[in-house]
C-alpha positions as CSV (number, residue, x, y, z in Angstrom):
1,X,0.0,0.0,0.0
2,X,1.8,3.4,-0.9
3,X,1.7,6.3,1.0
4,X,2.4,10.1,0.6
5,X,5.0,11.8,2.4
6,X,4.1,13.2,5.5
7,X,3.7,17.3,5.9
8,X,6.5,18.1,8.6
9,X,7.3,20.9,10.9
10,X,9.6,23.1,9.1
11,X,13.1,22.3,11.0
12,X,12.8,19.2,9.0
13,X,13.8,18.6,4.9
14,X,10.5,17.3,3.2
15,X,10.3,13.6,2.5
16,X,10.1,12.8,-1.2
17,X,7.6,10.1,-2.3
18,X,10.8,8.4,-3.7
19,X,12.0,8.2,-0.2
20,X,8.7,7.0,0.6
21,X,8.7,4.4,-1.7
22,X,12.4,3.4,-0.5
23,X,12.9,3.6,3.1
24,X,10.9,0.5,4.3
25,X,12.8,-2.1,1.5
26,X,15.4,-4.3,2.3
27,X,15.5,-4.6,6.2
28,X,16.4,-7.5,8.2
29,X,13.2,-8.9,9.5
30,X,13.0,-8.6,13.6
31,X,13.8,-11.0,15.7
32,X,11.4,-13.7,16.4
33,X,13.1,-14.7,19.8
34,X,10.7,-12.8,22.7
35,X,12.9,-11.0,25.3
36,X,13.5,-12.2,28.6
37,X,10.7,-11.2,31.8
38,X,12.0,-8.1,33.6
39,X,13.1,-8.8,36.6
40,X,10.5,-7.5,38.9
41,X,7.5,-9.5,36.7
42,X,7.7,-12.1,39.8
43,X,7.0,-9.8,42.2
44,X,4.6,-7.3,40.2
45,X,1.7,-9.7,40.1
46,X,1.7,-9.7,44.2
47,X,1.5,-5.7,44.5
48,X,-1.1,-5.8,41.8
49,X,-3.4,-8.4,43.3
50,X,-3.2,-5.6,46.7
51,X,-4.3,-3.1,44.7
52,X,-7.2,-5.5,43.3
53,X,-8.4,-6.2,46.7
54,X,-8.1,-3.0,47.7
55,X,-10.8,-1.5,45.5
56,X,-13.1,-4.6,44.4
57,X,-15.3,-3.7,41.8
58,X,-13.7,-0.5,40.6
59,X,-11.5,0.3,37.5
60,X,-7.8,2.0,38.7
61,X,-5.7,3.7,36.0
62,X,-2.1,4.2,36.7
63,X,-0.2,6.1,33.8
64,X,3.7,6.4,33.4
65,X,3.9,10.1,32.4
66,X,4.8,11.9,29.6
67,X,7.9,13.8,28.4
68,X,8.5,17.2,29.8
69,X,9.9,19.8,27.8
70,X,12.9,21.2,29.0
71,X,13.4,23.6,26.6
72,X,11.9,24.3,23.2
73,X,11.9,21.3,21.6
74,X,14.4,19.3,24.0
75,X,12.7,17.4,26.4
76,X,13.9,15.5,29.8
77,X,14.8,12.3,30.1
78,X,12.1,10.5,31.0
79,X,11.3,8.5,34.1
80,X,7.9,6.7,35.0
81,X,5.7,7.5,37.9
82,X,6.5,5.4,40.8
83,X,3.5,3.7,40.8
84,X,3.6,2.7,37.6
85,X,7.1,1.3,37.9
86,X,5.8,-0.6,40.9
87,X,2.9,-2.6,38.9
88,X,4.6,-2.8,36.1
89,X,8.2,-3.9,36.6
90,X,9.1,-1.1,33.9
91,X,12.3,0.5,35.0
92,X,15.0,3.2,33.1
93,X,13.3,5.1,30.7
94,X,10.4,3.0,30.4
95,X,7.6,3.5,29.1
96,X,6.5,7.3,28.3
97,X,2.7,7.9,27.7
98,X,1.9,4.1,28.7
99,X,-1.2,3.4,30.9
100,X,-1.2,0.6,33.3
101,X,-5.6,-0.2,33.6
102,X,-6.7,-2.9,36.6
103,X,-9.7,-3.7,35.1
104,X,-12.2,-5.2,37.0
105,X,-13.7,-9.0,36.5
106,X,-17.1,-10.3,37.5
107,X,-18.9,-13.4,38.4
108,X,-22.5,-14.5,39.2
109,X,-22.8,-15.2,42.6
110,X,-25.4,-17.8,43.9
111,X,-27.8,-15.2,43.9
112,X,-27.2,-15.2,39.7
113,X,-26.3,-11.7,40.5
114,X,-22.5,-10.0,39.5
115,X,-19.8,-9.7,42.2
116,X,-16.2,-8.9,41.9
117,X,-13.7,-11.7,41.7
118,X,-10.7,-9.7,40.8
119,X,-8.6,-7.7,38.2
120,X,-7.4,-7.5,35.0
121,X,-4.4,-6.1,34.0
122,X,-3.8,-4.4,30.8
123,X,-1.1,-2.2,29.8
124,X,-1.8,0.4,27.0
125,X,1.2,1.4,25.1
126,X,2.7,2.8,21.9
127,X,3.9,-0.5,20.0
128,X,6.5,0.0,17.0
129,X,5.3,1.3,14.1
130,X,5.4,-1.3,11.0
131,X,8.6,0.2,8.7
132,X,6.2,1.3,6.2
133,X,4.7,3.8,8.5
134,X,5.8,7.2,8.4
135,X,6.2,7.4,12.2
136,X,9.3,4.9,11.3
137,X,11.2,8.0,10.1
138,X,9.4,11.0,10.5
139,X,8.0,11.0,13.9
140,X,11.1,12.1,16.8
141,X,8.9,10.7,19.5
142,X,8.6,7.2,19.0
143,X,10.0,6.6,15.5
144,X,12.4,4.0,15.2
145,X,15.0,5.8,13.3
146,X,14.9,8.4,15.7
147,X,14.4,6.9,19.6
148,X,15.7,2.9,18.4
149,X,13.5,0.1,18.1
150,X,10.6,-0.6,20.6
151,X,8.1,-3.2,21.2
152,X,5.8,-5.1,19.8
153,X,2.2,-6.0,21.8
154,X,4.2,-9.2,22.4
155,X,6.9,-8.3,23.1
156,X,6.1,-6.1,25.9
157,X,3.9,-8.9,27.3
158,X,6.6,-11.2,27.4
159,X,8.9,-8.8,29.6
160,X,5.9,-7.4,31.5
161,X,3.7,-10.6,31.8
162,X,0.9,-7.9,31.5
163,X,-2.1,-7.9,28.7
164,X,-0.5,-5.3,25.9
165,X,-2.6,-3.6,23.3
166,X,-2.1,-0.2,21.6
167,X,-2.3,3.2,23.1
168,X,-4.9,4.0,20.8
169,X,-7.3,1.7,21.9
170,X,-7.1,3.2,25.4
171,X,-10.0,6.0,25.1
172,X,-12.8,3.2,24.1
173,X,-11.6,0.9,26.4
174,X,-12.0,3.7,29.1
175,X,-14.9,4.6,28.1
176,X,-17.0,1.0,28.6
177,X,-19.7,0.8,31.1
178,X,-18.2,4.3,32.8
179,X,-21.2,5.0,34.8
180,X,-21.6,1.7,36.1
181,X,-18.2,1.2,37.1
182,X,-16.2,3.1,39.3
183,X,-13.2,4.8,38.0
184,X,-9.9,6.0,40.0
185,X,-6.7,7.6,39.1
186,X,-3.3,8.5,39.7
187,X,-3.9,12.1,39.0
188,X,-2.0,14.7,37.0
189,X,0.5,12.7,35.9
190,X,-0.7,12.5,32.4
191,X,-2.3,15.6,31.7
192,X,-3.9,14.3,28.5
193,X,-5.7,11.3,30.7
194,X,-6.4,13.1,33.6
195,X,-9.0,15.5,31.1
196,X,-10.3,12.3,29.4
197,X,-11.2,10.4,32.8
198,X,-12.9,13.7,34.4
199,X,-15.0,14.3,30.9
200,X,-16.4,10.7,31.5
201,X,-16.4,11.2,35.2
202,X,-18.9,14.2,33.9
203,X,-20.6,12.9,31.1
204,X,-21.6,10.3,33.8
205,X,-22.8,12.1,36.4
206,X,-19.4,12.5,38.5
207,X,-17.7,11.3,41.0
208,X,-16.0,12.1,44.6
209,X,-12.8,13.8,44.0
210,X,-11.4,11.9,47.0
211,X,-11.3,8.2,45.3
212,X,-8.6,9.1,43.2
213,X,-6.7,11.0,46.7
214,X,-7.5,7.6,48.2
215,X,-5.8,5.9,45.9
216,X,-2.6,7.9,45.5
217,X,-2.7,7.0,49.5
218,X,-3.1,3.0,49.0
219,X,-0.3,3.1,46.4
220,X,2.4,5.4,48.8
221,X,1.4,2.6,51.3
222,X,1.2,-0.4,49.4
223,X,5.8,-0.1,49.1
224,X,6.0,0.9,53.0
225,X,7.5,-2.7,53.6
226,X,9.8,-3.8,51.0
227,X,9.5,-7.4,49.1
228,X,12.8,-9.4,49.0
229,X,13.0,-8.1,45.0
230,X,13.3,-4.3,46.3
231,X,15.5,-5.2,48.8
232,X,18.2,-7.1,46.8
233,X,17.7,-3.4,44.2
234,X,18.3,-1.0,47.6
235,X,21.3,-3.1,48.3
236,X,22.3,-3.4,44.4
237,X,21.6,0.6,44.7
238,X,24.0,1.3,48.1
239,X,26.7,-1.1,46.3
240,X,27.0,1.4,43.0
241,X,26.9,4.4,45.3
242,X,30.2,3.1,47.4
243,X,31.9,3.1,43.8
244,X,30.7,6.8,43.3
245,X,31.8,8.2,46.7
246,X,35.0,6.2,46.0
247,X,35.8,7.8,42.8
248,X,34.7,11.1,44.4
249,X,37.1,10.7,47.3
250,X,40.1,9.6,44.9
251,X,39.6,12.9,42.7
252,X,39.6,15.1,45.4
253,X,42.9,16.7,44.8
254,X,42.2,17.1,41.4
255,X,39.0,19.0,42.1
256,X,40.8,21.4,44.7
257,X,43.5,21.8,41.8
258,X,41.0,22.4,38.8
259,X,38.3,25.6,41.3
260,X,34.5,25.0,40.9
261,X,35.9,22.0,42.9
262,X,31.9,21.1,44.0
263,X,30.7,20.7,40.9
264,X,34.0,18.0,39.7
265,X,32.8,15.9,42.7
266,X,29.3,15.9,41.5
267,X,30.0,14.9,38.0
268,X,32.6,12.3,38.8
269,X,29.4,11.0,41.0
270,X,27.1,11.4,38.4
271,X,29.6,9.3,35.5
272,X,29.3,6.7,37.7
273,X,26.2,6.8,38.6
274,X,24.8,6.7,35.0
275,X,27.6,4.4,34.1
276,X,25.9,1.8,37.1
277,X,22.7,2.8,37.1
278,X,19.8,5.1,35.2
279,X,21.3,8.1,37.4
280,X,21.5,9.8,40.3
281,X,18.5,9.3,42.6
282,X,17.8,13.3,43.6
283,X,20.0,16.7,42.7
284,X,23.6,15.4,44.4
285,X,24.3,18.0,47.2
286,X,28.6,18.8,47.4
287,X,28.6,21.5,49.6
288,X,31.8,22.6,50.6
289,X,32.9,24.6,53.8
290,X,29.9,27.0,55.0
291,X,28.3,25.3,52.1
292,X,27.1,22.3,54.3
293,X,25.1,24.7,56.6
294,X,22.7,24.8,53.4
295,X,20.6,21.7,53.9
296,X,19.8,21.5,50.0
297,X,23.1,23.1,48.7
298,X,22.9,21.6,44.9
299,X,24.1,24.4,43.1
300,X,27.6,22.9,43.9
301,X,29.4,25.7,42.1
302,X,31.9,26.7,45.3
303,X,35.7,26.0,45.1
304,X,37.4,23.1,47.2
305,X,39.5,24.5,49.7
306,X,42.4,22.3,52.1
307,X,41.4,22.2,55.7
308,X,37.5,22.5,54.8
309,X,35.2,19.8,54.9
310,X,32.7,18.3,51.6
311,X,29.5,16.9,52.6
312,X,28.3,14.6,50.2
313,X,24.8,13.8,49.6
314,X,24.4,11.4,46.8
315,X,22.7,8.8,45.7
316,X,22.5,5.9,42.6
317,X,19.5,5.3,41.2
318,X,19.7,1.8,39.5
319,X,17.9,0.9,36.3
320,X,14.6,-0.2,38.5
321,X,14.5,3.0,39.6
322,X,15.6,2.1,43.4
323,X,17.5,4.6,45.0
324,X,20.4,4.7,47.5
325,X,20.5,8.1,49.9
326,X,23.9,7.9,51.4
327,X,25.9,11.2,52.7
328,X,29.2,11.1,54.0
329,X,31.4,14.6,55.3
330,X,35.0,14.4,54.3
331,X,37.9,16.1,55.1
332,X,39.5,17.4,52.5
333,X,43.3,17.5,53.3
334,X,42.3,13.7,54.0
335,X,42.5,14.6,57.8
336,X,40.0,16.2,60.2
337,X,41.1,19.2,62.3
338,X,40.4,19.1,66.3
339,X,37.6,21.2,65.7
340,X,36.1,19.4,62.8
341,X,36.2,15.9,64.5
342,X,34.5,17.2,67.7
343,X,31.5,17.8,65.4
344,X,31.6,14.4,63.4
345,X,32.0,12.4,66.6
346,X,29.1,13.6,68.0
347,X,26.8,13.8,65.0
348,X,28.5,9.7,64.8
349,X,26.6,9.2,68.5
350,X,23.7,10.6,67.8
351,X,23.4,8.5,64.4
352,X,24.4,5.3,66.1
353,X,21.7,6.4,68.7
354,X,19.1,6.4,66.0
355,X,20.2,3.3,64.5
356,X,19.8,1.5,67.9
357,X,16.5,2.5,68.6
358,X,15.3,1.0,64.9
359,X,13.9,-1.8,65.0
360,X,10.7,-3.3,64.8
361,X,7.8,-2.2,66.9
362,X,9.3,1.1,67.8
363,X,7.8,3.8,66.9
364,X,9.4,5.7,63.6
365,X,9.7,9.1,65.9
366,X,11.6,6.5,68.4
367,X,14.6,6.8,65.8
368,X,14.8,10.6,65.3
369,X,14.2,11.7,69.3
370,X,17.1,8.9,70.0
371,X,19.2,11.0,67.7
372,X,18.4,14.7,68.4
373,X,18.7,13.7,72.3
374,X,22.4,12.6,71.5
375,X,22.6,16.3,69.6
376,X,20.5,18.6,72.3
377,X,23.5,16.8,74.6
378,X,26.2,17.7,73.0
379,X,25.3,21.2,72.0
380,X,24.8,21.8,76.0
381,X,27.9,20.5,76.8
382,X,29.4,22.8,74.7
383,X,27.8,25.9,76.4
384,X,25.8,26.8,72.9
385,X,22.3,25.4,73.6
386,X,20.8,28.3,75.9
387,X,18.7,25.9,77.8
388,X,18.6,22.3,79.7
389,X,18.5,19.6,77.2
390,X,14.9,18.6,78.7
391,X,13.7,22.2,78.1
392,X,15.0,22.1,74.3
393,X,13.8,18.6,73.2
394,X,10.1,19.8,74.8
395,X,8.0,19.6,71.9
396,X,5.5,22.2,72.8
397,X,7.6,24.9,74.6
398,X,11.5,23.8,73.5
399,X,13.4,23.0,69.9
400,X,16.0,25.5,70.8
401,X,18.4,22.5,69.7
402,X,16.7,22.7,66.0
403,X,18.7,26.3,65.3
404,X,21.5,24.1,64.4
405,X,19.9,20.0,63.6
406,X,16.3,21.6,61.6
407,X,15.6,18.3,59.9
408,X,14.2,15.2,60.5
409,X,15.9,12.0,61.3
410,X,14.7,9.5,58.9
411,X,12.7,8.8,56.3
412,X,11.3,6.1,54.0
413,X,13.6,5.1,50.6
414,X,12.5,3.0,47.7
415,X,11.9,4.1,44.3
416,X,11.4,7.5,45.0
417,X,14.0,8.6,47.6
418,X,11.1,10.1,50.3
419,X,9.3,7.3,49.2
420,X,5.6,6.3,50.3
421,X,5.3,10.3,51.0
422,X,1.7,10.1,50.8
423,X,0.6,7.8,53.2
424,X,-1.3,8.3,56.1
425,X,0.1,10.4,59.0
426,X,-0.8,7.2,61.6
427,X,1.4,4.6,59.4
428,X,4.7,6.9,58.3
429,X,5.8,9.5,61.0
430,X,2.7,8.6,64.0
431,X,3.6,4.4,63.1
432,X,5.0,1.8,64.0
433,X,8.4,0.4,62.2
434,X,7.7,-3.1,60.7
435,X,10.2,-5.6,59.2
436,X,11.1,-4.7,55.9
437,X,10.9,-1.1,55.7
438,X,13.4,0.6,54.6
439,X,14.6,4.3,56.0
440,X,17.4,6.4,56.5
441,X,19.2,7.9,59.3
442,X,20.6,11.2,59.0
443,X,21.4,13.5,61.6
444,X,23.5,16.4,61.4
445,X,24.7,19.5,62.8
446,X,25.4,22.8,61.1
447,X,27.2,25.6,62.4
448,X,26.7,28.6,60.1
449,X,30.0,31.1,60.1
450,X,27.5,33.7,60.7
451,X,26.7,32.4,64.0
452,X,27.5,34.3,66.7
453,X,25.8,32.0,69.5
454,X,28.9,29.4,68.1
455,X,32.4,29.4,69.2
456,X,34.4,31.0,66.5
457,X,36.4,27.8,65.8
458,X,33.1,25.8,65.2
459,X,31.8,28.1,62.6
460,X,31.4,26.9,59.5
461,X,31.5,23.4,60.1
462,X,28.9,21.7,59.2
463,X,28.3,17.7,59.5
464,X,25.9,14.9,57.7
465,X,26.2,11.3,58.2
466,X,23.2,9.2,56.6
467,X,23.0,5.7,56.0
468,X,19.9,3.4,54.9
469,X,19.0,0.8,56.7
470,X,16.7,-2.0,56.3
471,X,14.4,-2.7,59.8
472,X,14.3,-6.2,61.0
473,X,12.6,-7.8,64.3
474,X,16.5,-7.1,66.1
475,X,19.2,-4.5,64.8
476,X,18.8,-2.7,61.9
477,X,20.5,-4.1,58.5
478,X,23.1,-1.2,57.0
479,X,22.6,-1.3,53.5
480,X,25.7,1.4,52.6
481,X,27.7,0.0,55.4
482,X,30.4,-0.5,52.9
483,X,31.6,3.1,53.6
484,X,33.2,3.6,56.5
485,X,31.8,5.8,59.3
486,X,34.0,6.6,62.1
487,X,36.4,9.4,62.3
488,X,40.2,7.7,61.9
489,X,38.3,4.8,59.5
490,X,37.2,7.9,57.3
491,X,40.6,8.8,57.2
492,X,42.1,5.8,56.4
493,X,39.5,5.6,53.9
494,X,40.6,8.7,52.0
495,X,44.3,7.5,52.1
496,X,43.6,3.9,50.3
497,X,41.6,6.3,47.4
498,X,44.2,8.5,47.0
499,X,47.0,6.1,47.3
């Protein structure tokens, strides 16, 4: 069947109908050989089946995003919604505009009437265009001479274990029996899919705005305890970080030598991280001298200076989108001055305070008042906090101790590094740690130079240490234990790198 060349936008040279004619002749045919399962599909099926019983009876529609533009026509590089990734398997860059549907089956019951038995899962996708297609070479979104080859309906079915069909066919299928079936979303991340399912939520006499928050709240929850899959990923993800802080750590001469020394460390981060991994897991914070005072210092454009301290905090994200959030505080001369190590030590206790205290059946707050305690301690015995420790760590009347440790403790890591940030208050920071959960620990203390209520020689010091641990009925698992923590180990550390 011929076809005419398609119009194009005008950055492009026009397609003759000879080139029409010619481009889809003489091709290898593709392989016939299906691709291997992705490595999550054994565990998908479980988190799935949750979400099934969650919401008998109703359809749920879980879409992987779209590209963002991050300038003109450049867009960035693309990374599914969390959710998605979790259902799916689909990790990387996988799979832009696709639509995860839970669709749901019924039976007769004795009373010959329907009732829910469970779901089906279909994922709606763009399949590769046949080579006589235009969108073969004319289309930069999904073309094949443009973005590589992609896959077939069955294809993707034998990597997903999902029910494929075409993107196209995802409007109807929506659309079926819409007012006698209830419909939830993961909202506004497809903003195209998010106007379709609220026209038929319309068309059909709408529906409670909260299902779809309700949802988004079951899905944050359903990854607060880790399978044995996400696990071995976290672990995978720590592992790839220690190469990154180790490269880091052997270039730090180099980046003192070359200025703009914050930035070398983040790159030399970042190649590894890409080189291991999809990425980095969040904007890598290298903040340098008074730098570290800045809890989200990633503009990392500062110089490296000898006798300063670098506080890393970095992070690999691996191709299945787990993330590692690891930060370590260097000196870098390779040595910590008097001064310097009086603050690590002490932000060391109070994070081996909050380690101790997680475990499961404690209470997540357990981990982060075990820490600050340690800090309020110190900062007393130093003659900085202006009150008893007992009158700063008052929740109600106190926090003096929060001038210089303002963030929490801990939080939950998985695929999104705060992961499970929308569930309820009473399971994340009011519950109960269970076996299998995943969180860091992070204290810190940070003494700005501009401080005048800090001794002049603690100025501008400023001191992470975070580590992720996995909770287990006794002590916590250290997933990035492979860096070292204390003091003359750091040190030690530093000189093997550099040697």
């Amino acid at each position: 069947m011929s076809q005419k060349a398609p119009q194009l936008p005008n950055r492009q040279t026009p397609f003759s109908d000879a080139f029409v004619a010619f481009i889809p002749t003489k091709w290898a045919p593709y392989s016939e050989e299906m691709p291997a399962a992705l490595p999550a599909s054994e565990f998908a099926p479980a988190r799935r089946d949750a979400v099934s019983a969650a919401f008998p009876g109703e359809r749920i529609v879980v879409p992987a995003g779209n590209l963002v533009v991050r300038s003109n026509d450049t867009d960035y590089n693309f990374r599914p919604h969390s959710a998605f990734a979790h259902l799916t398997g689909l990790g990387a860059d996988r799979e832009p505009d696709a639509v995860l549907v839970l669709e749901p089956t019924f039976v007769e019951n004795e009373d010959g009437k329907p009732e829910c038995s469970s779901h089906e899962a279909t994922l709606y996708f763009k399949p590769r265009a046949p080579r006589t297609d235009a969108e073969f070479y004319a289309d930069a979104r999904y073309g094949e001479m443009w973005v590589g080859q992609r896959e077939s309906l069955e294809e993707m079915a034998a990597m997903t274990g999902l029910q494929t069909r075409s993107l196209h066919e995802l409007p109807n299928a929506l659309s079926q029996k819409f007012g006698r079936i209830p419909t939830r979303m993961v909202r506004d991340v497809d903003a195209s899919l998010t106007t379709l399912v609220d026209d038929l939520r319309r068309r059909n006499g709408g529906a409670d705005p909260s299902s779809d928050d309700e949802l988004a709240v079951m899905l944050s929850e359903l990854r607060l305890i880790k399978d044995d899959f996400e696990l071995e990923q976290l672990q995978a993800a720590c592992d790839a970080t220690t190469v990154g802080f180790e490269a880091v750590a052997a270039d730090l001469p180099t980046a003192v030598r070359n200025g703009r020394g914050e930035r070398w460390c983040e790159g030399v981060f970042e190649l590894h991280a890409r080189h291991l991994g999809n990425g980095v897991g969040y904007g890598s914070i290298c903040a340098s001298g008074d730098h570290a005072n800045t809890l989200h210092w990633i503009r990392n454009d500062g110089d490296l200076h000898e006798g300063d301290l670098i506080l890393c905090d970095m992070g690999v994200e691996v191709d299945t989108l787990y993330t590692a959030d690891v930060t370590r505080t260097l000196p870098i001369s390779g040595t910590f001055t008097p001064a310097q190590r009086k603050v690590y030590d002490a932000v060391l206790a109070a994070q081996n305070a909050g380690i101790a205290a997680a475990r499961a059946g404690a209470s997540f707050s357990d981990v982060h008042d075990a820490a600050i305690r340690v800090v309020a301690e110190h900062l007393h015995a130093w003659g900085i906090l202006p009150v008893p420790v007992e009158e700063s760590l008052d929740p109600v009347n106190g926090g003096q101790h929060r001038r210089w440790m303002v963030h929490g403790t801990s939080h939950h890591l998985g695929l999104d590094v705060h992961d499970c940030a929308q569930a309820r208050r009473e399971f994340y920071r009011d519950g109960k740690l269970r076996e299998g959960m995943v969180i860091t620990v992070e204290p810190g203390i940070y003494f700005k130079s501009t401080d005048l209520l800090v001794p002049e020689e603690l100025r501008g010091i400023g001191v992470r240490i975070e580590d992720d641990i996995v909770i287990t009925d006794g002590e916590a698992r250290l997933l990035s234990d492979a860096l070292p923590r204390e003091a003359d180990d750091v040190e030690a550390w530093l000189a093997r790198q550099q040697a």
